[in-house]
N, C-alpha and C positions, 0 to 999 in steps of 0.2 A: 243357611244362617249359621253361624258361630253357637257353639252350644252355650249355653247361660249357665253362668255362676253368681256363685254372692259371695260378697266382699265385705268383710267387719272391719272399718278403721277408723283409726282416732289417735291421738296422745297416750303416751305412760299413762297408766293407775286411773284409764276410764270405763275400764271392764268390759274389753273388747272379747276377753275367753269366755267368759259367763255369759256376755248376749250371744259368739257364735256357737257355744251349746245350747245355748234355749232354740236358734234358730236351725241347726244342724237336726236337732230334737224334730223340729216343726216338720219341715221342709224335708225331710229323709234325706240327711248329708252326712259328710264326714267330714271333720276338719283339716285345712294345711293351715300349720303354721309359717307366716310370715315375718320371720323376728330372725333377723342376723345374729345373734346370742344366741336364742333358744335352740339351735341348732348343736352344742356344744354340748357335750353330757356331763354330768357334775359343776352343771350351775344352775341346777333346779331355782335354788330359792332369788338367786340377784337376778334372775331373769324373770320372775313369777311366771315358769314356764308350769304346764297345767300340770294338774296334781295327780296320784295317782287314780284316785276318785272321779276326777273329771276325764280321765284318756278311757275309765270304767263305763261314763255315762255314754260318751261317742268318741268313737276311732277316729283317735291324730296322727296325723301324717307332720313328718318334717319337723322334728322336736324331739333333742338329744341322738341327732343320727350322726354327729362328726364324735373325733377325741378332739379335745380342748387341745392338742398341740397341734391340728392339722391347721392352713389357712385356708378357707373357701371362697370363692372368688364368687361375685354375681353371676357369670356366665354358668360356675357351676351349681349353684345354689337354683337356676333359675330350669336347668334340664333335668334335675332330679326333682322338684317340685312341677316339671310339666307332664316326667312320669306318674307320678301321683297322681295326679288329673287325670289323665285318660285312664287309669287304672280303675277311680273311683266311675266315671261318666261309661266305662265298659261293662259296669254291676250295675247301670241304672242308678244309681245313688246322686245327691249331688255336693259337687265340690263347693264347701262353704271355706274360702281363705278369710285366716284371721293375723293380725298383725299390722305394726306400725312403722316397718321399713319400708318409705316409699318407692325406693331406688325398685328393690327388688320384685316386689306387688305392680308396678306399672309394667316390668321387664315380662314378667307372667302374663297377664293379661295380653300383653301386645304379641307374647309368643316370639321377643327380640333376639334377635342375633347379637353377641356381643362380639368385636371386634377380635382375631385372631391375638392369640399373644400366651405367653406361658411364663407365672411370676416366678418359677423354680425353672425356669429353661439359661441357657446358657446367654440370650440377649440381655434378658433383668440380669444376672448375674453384673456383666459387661456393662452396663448402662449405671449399678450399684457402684463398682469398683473407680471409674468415672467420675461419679459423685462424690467417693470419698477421698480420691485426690484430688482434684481440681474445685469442690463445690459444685452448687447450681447454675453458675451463670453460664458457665461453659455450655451447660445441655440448652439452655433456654433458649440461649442463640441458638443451637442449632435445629430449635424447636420452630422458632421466629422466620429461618428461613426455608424446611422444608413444610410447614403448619402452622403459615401468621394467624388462620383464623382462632386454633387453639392457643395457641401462645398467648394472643390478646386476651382469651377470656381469662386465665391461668396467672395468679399470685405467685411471686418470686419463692414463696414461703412453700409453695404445696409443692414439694418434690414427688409428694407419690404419683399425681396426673401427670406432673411433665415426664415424670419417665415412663409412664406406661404409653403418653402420647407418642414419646418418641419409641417405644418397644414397638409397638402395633407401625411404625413405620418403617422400621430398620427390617421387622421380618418378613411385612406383608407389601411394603412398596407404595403403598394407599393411606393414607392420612386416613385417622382415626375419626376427622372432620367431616371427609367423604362418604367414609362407613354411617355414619348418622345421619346425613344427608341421603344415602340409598336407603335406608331403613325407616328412617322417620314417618313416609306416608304410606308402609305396606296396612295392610287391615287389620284388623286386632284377632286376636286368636280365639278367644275367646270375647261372650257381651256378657259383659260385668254390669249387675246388680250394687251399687255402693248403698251399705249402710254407715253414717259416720256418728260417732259418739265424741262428745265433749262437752266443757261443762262452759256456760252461760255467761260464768262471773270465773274470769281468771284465778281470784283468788280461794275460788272454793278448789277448783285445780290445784294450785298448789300443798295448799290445807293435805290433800288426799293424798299428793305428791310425799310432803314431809307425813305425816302418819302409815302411809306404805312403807318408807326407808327403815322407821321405824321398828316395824313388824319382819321386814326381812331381818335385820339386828338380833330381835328376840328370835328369832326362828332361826339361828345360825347360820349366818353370812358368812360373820369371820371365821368362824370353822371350815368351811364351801371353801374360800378362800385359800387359806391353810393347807387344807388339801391338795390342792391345784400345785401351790406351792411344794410342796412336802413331796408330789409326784414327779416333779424336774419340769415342768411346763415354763417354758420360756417366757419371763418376763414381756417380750418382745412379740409374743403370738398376739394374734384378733381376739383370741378370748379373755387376754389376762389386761385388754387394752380398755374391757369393758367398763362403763358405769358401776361403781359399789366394788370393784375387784381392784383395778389399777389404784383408787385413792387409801384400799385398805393396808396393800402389800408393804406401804412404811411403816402400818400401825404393828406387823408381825415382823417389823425389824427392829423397831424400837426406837424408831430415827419419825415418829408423830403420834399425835394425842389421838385417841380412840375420838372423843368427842368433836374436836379439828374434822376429820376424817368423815366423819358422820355429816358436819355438814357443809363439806364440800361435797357430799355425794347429793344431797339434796339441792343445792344450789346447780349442778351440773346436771342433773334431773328435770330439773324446770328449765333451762339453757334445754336441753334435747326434746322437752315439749313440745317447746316454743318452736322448735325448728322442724318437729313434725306438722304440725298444723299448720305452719307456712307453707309447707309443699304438700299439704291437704288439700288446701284451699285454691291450687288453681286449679281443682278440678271441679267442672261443675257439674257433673253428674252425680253426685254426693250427695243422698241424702240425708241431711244431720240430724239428729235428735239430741237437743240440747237438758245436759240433766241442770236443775237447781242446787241444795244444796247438798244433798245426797242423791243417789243413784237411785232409780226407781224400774227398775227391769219388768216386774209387770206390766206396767204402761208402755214402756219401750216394746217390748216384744207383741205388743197389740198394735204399737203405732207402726212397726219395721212387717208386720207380719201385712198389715193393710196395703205398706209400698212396695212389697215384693208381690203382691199377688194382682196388683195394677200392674205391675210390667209383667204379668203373662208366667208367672210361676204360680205352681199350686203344691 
């Protein structure tokens, strides 16, 4: 049997770190964080990556371990996060993942292979260069004709998939199509535990949403920001591309309104919700515990504590 873990997930600002330390607490676990962001160091606060109090209460793993200019790809995000895992399951301990990146949480759990390919190799390089003389349409066709089935699912607009569709081609000879069709129905690596959090009524969600942005504001965002900035990080990196970072960087040029800014991060906040729970939701292994208009973590950790110890954890 696959060793058993537990899985905290939900949307933004539903207190997915606070219930998987009450349950990490429980359960004799350690946490991996699963946040594409939180990975970054100096952006504690726009990422509500845990605090230093709570890394105090139980040991996190995978949180603040890149430099903000590096870019991390899922394949590698997903082999250093599976060292973590056997590290922790090698101490008896067990792996509690917490986070809202589903991309990367499903790649874990299944133990996925991502398809060969190197975003700093000489093919992306070549496939970049391509793009920036010719445009898209050029590579699409030749996306259309070595990889109709990707091509078809892929918008003219998303250059980032169609070139990595075409890089995983041009290096490995096998359509990136292929590669997910051999992979698809190996066994999962681990048997995942889902606890999911979210709230009942959309707009108590949001409410939580805008009063989080809020407090990251008061708590020094644009500072966080500034920083980033101030240290040469590239406008253009994965960290600077972030929610609450990327809307700020006009406000520290002078070229938009602090207030503007504030609530474009809220409204693109609620847009990344939304879009989490839609790829929440077609997993039904999930179980939800839905809060009303505030969060009730006592009750939750009674109710999550009943469903994990029905599936054979103690």
């Amino acid at each position: 049997m696959p060793p058993k873990i537990l899985c905290v997930v939900g949307p933004t600002a539903c207190g997915k770190t606070k219930m998987g330390i009450l349950l990490a607490q429980r359960f004799n676990g350690e946490i991996i964080s699963v946040d594409s962001m939180q990975i970054y160091k100096g952006m504690e606060v726009g990422t509500a990556a845990p605090t230093a109090e709570e890394r105090t209460a139980v040991p996190h793993h995978m949180a603040a371990v890149a430099e903000p200019g590096d870019n991390w790809s899922a394949a590698r995000f997903v082999d250093a996060a599976d060292r973590c895992i056997q590290d922790i399951l090698g101490r008896n301990k067990r792996p509690v993942l917490v986070g809202g990146t589903g991309l990367y949480l499903d790649a874990v759990v299944a133990g996925r292979c991502f398809a060969p390919g190197n975003a700093g190799g000489a093919v992306r390089e070549q496939l970049q260069s391509e793009l920036d003389a010719g445009g898209i349409a050029p590579l699409l066709d030749e996306l259309r004709r070595v990889d109709p089935d990707s091509a078809e699912k892929l918008h003219p607009a998303d250059t980032k998939r169609i070139i990595r569709a075409l890089e995983v081609f041009r290096e490995t000879g096998k359509t990136i199509s292929q590669h997910n069709r051999e992979t698809k129905d190996l066994p999962k690596k681990y048997e995942p535990v889902y606890i999911g959090l979210a709230f009942r009524d959309r707009e108590d969600m949001k409410r939580l949403i805008g009063r989080r942005v809020d407090e990251m504001l008061e708590n020094g965002l644009l500072d966080e920001v500034r920083a980033l900035r101030d240290r040469g990080v590239s406008r253009s990196s994965t960290a600077l591309q972030a929610i609450g970072y990327k809307e700020l960087l006009p406000v520290l040029d002078g070229n938009a309104a602090l207030e503007d800014a504030v609530e474009e991060i809220k409204l693109r906040s609620r847009q990344y919700a939304k879009r989490q729970l839609t790829w929440l939701r077609k997993n039904q292994d999930i179980h939800w515990i839905l809060w009303e208009k505030e969060r009730n973590f006592a009750d939750a950790l009674q109710i999550a504590t009943e469903i994990i110890m029905g599936e054979g954890l103690q």
